[in-house]
C-alpha positions as CSV (number, residue, x, y, z in Angstrom):
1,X,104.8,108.4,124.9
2,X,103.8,110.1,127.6
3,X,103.5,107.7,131.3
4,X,103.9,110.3,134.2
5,X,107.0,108.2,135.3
6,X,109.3,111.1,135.4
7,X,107.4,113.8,137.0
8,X,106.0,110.6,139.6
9,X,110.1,110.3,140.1
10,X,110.8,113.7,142.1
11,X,111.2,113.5,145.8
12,X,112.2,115.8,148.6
13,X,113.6,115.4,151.5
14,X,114.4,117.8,154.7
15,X,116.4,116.7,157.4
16,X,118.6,118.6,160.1
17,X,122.2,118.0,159.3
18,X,123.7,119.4,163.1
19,X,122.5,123.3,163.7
20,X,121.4,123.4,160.1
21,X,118.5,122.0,158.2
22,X,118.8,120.4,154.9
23,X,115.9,120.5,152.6
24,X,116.5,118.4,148.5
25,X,114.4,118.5,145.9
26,X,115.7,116.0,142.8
27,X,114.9,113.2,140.0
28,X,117.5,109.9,139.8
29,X,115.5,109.7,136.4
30,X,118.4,109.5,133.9
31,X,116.4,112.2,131.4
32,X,116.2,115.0,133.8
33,X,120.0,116.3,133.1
34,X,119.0,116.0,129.5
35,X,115.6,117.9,129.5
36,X,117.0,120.5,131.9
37,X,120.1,121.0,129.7
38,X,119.9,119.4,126.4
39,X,122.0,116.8,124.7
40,X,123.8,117.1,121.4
41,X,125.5,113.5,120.8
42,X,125.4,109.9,121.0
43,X,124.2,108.5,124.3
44,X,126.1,105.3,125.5
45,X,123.5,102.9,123.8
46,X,124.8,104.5,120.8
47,X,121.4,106.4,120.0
48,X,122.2,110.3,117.9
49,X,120.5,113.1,119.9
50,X,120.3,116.6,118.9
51,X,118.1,117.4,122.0
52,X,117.4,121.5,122.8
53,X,117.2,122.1,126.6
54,X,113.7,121.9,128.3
55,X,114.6,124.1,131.3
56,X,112.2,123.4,134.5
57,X,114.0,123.0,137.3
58,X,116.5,126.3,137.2
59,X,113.2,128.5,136.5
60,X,110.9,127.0,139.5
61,X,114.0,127.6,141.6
62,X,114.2,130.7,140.6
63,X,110.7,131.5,140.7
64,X,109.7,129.6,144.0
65,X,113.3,129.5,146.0
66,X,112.7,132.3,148.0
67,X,109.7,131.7,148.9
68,X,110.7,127.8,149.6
69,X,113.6,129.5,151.7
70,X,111.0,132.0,153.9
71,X,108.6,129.4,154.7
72,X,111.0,126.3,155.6
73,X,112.1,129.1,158.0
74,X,108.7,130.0,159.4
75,X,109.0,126.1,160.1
76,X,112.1,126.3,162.2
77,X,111.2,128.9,164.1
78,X,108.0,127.5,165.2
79,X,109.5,123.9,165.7
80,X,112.2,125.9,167.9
């Protein structure tokens, strides 16, 4: 069933950590390691998975972290 409740549970957060700025992007929703990377096993419930990755986080990093990287510096250098 589909609910939203995992793509609602992503969050970001930038902060400066001394001279550098920190900027996260993650899920704590337990199914995100296994739809980024798949599961083959039994889960600690005791439930048989033979899950193939669903890769979306690696490819929107790759397809968007440079870009995330040029303008969270644009941001910087303006608030400097």
């Amino acid at each position: 069933m589909i609910t939203g409740r995992y793509r609602a549970s992503w969050e970001s957060d930038v902060r400066r950590a001394g001279p550098v700025i920190v900027a996260e992007v993650g899920t704590r929703a337990p199914q995100g390691r296994r739809l980024e990377f798949g599961f083959v096993g039994v889960d600690s419930l005791g439930r048989h998975y033979a899950q193939r990755p669903f890769p979306h986080l690696g490819p929107a990093v790759a397809a968007f972290g440079p870009l995330l990287v040029r303008e969270l510096g644009r941001a910087v250098s303006e608030e400097l």
